[in-house]
N, C-alpha and C positions, 0 to 999 in steps of 0.2 A: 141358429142361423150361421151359415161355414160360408155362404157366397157373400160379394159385395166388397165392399171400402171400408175397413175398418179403421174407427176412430178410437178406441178406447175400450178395456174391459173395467167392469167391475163385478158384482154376482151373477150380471148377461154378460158379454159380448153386445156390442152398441157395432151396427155397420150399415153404411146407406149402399141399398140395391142401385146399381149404376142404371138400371131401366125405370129407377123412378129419381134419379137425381136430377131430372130437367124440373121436377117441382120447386125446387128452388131450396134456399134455407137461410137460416141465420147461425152467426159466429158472435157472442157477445158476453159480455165481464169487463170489469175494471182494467183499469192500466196496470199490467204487469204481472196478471194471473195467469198469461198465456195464450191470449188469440190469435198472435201472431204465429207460435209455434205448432197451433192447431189447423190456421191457415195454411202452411206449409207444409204439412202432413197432410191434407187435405188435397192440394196443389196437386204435390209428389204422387200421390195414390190415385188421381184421375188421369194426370201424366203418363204413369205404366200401364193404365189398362186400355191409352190411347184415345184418350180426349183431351185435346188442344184446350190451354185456359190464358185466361188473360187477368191478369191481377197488377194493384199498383201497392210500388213499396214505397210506403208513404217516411218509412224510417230509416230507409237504407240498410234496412238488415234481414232482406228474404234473398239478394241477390247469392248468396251461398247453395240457394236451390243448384246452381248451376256446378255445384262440386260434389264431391261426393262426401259423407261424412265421416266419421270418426275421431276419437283421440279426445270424446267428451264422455267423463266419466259417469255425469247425471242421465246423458240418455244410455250408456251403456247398464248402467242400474236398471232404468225404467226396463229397457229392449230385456235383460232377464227377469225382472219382475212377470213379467208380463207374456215371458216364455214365446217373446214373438218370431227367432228363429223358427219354429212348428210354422208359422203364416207367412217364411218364405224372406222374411225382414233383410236387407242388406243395405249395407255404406253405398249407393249407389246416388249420381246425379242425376238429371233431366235436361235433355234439350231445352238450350233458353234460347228466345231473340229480346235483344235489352231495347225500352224504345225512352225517348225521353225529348219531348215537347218542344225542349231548350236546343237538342243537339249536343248533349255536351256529354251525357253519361248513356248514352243509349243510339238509336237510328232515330231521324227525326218524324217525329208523327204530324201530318198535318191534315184538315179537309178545308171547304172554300167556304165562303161566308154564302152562297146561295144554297150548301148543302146545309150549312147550321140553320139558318132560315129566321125570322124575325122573332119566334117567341122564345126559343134559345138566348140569341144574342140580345134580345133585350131584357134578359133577366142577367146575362154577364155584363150586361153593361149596367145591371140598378137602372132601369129605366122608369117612371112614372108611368102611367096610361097614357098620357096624351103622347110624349115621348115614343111611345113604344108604336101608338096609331102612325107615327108621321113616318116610323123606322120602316112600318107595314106598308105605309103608299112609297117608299123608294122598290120596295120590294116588286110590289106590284107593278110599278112604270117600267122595272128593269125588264121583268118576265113580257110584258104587254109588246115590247123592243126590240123582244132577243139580244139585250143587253146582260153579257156577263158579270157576276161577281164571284170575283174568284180569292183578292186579301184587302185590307184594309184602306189601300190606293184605288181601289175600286169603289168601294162605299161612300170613300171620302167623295169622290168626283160626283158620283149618283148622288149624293145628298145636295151638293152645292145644284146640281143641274133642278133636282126639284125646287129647290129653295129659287131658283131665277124664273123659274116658268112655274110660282106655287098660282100665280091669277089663273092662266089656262086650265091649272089642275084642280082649282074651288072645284066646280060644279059635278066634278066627278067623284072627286077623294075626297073632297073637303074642305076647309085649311091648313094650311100648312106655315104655319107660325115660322119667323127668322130665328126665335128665343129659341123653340124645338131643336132647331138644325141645329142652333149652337152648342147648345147641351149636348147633342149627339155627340158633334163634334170634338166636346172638351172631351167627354169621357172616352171616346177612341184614343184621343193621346195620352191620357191616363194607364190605359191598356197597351197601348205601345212599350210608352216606359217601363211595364213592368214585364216587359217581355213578349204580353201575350199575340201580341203580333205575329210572332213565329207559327202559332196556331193556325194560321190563313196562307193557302198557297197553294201549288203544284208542285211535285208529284203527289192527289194525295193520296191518304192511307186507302189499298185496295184489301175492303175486310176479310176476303182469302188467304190475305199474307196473316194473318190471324190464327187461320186454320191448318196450319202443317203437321204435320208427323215423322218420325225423323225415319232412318233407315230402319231399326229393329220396330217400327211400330209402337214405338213411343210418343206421345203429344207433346208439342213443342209450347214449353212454358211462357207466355209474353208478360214481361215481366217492365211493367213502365217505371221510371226514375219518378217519383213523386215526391221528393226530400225537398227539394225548390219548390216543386208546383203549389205543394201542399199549405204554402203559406200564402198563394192566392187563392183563397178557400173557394170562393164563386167559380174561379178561372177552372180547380179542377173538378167540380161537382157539374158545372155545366157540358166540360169534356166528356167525363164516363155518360153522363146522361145521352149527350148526344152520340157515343159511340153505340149506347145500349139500344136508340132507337134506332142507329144503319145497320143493326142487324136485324130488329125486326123486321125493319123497311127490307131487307134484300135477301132474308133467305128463305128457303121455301116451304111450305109446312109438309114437317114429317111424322105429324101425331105425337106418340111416345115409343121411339126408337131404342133398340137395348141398350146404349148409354148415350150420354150426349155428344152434342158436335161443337161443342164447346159449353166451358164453366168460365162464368164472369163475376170474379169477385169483386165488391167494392166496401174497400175498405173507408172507416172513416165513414160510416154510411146518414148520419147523422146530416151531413154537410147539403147533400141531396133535399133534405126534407126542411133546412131550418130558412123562416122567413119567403120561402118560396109562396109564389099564388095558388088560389086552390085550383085554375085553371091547370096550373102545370103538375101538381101534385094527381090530379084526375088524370090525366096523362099518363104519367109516373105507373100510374094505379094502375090503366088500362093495357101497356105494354109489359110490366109485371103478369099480367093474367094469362096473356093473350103469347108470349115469345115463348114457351114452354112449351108448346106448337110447329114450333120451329126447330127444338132443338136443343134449347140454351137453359139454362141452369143457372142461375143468379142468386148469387148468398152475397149476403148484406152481413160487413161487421163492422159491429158499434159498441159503444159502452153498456148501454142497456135498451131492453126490446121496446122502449115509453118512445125512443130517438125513432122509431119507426111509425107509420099512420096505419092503425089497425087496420082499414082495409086494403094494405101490402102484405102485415103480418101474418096474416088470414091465409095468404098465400105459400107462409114460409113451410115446406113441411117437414124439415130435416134440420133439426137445432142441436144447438152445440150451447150451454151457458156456462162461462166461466164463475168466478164469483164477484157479488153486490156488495158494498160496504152500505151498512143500515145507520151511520151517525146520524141523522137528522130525520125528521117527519118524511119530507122529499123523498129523503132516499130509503125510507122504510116504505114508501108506496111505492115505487121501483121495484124492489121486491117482491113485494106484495103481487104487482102483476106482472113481475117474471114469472113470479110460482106459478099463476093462473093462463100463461101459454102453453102451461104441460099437460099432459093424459098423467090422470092420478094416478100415484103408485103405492096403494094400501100399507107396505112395506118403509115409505120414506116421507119425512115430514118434509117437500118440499120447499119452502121458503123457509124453514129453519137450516138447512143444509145450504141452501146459495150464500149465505153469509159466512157457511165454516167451512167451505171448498178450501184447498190447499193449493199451491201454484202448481197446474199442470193435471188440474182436478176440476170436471165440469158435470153437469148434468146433463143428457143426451134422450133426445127421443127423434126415431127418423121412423120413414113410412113403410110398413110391411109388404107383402106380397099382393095386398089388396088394394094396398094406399090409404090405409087408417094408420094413422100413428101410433105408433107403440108406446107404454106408459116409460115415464121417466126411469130414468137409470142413473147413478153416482158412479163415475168411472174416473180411470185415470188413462189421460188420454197419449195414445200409442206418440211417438216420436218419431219424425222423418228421417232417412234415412243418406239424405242432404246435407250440407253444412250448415250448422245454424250461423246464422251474423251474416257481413259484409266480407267482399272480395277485394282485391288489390285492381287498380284502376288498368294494371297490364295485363289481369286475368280478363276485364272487364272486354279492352281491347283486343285480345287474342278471341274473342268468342264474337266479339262484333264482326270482326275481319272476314273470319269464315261462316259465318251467319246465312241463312237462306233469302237474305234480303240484304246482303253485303254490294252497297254501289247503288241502289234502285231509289230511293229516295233521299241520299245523302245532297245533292245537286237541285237547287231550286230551281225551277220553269216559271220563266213568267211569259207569257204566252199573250197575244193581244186581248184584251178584256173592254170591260166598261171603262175602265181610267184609258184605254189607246184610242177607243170609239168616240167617245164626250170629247177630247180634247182635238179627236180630228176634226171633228162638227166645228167645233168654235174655233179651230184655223179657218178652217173652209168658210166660214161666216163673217171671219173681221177681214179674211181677202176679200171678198168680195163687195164686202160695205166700201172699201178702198178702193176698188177699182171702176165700180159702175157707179154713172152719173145720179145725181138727185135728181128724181124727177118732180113733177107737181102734186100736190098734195091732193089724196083722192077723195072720192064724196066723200068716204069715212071719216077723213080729216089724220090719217097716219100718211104718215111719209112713204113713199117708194120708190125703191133703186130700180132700176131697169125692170119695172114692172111688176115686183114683188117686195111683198113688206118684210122689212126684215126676218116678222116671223116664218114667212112663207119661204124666205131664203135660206134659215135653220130646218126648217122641215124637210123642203128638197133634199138639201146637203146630207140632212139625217137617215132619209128614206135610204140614199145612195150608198152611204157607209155602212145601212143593219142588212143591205143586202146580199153584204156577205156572210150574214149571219144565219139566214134563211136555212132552217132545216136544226139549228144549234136547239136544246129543250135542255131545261137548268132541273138539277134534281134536290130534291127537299125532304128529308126525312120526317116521321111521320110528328113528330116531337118539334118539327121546328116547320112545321105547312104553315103555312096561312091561315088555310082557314081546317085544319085536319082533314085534308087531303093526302092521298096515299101518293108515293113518288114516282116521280113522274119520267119518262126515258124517251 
């Protein structure tokens, strides 16, 4: 096999066909065997043959994609071991755009709290069930309104507004407990405080900026700051998720294309799958199946393939395994069914060799011409031809500056939303209580101002303010619907 993305030789040549790399795959091994270096060789090699990828550097030390390499003596070993001058091998970097959540190491990424949508956000916020129903009828009132939610001043107001009209809203939604709203409540400022508040706003991310190519027809690496995020473990497993579902929500299906139209790596892949619902993990499951369809190519890397739910795994076809440490029971069934993800290879006792891999030595099986997996190989995997490590914070700056996305989302918008509409209502309401006489009190036995009860005075008021809204439709990806509902324009 001479075509393709080569990861590694050992007695084959190991390389994934770029017309079957939208099947997706796995990157996986202990801490410090090498996945990281394999992910970057990976990156690099999709990069040149001009497929846009998106990966987070959860360690601070893939941003060197964006230099070119040399002056390291172990990959200049491997690069002659390996005789990869013949395949063209060179010190070369890739177009990066850096993105980073916080604003601080990168361009800031943001989407709005009606595109993350309730089942999203109430798995970042650890929400209960009942919690999470009450998060579902703000959602619902807002959409019912054409009331926006666009960051966490929005929410906040939509909550309190259901929480004050929760009697009008029993018979339709249900209850809606004060305890609920408060819980909501605390844990938004919980979220606040650790930042994730940044996460919600305008401009947001337009997932085209995702998809560039530079002048030579190179793919532009997006390469997110994940060294901070990654210690709100929730905050960034709920992010890539929901980024993973606005792509399948928005792009358009292109079968299986000669390579993809982007590679979405998630690193830390573990995070995604632990303690989440089976609801959402079904989910997980079904845009894993179904966005391969589209385009997109998704490798999952994690310590071991057990971190993944075998009906994902099922989907990986294109594996890379580092090596397993077997100290304990635990970790000798880890093994065990590492070894049993692979096509046999009569030649190799695989789970005896995942324990005596070397660093920068993995076992490999990707998908043929056919789309059968090829049996396992022990290889030593090729080296990117990128800097390995970290960049200097004025290199970092110098590629932001000139970036394809230089100016376009550095500048928040906050734009009138549900927190400007709710609080014009409740002006328009307490004027009005102030200014028009009491009248008699009516058969019903409620009060009324110049003819209308006060609720009738907040509705008026209401109808007049959403009718500037007339025509506005909130979108929702498919991961964070209501009720899994496709998005909506």
């Amino acid at each position: 096999m001479t075509d393709g993305i080569l990861i590694g030789k050992g007695e084959r040549e190991v390389r994934i066909l770029p017309s079957l790399a939208n099947r997706h795959g796995l990157v996986a091994g202990a801490t410090g065997t090498g996945k990281t270096v394999t992910l970057q060789r990976l990156a690099e090699q999709f990069s040149l043959i001009g497929v846009p990828v998106f990966l987070a550097d959860v360690k601070g030390d893939l941003a060197g994609i964006s230099q070119p390499g040399g002056g390291n003596d172990r990959v200049a070993e491997r690069v002659a071991e390996l005789d990869l001058a013949a395949d063209g091998f060179a010190y070369v970097p890739c177009p990066v755009t850096f993105w980073d959540l916080y604003g601080e190491q990168g361009h800031p990424v943001r989407t709005t709290i009606s595109e993350m949508g309730p089942l999203l956000l109430a798995r970042l916020l650890e929400l209960n069930d009942v919690q999470e129903g009450v998060l579902s009828i703000c959602f619902r009132v807002a959409d019912d309104n054409g009331l926006l939610l666009l960051d966490l001043k929005d929410l906040r107001a939509m909550l309190n507004h259901v929480a004050e009209n929760a009697a009008s809203l029993r018979t339709t939604f249900g209850n809606v407990s004060a305890a609920s709203v408060g819980a909501i409540q605390r844990r938004l400022l919980k979220l606040e405080d650790q930042g994730g508040d940044r996460l919600f706003g305008e401009p947001a991310l337009d997932l085209i900026d995702l998809m560039q190519t530079d002048e030579n027809g190179h793919g532009v690496v997006n390469v997110l700051a994940a060294d901070r995020l990654i210690r709100n473990r929730t905050l960034y497993a709920t992010f890539l998720l929901w980024l993973l579902s606005e792509l399948f929500e928005q792009l358009p299906e292109v079968g299986d294309p000669d390579k993809p139209k982007l590679v979405f790596f998630f690193d830390e892949a573990h995070l995604l799958f632990d303690d989440a619902p089976k609801v959402l993990i079904d989910k997980v499951e079904q845009v894993v199946r179904l966005i391969r369809s589209k385009g997109v190519g998704v490798y999952f890397v994690t310590q071991s393939p057990t971190d993944v739910p075998d009906d994902v795994l099922g989907q990986l076809g294109n594996r890379v395994q580092h090596a397993l440490r077997a100290f304990t029971p635990r970790d000798q069934k880890a093994v065990r069914a590492a070894a049993q993800t692979f096509r046999t290879n009569p030649d190799l006792d695989t789970e005896t060799a995942i324990t005596a891999l070397g660093v920068g030595e993995a076992l490999a099986s990707t998908l043929d011409e056919d789309g059968v997996p090829t049996i396992v190989e022990r290889i030593k995997v090729a080296p990117p031809g990128s800097l390995l490590g970290p960049i200097s914070a004025g290199q970092r700056r110098a590629l932001m500056d000139r970036s394809l996305v230089a100016g376009v989302y550095d500048q928040t918008v906050d734009r009138a939303s549900a927190y400007e509409t709710l609080k014009l209502m409740a002006e328009q309401a307490a004027m009005a209580a102030e200014t028009e006489p009491v009248m008699s009190p009516s058969r019903s036995g409620g009060a009324r101002r110049g003819g209308q009860s006060p609720l009738e005075a907040f509705a008026v008021s209401a109808m007049r303010s959403l009718g500037t809204q007339i025509g506005r439709q909130l979108a929702r990806g498919s991961l964070g619907s209501l009720f899994g509902g496709g998005r909506r324009r």
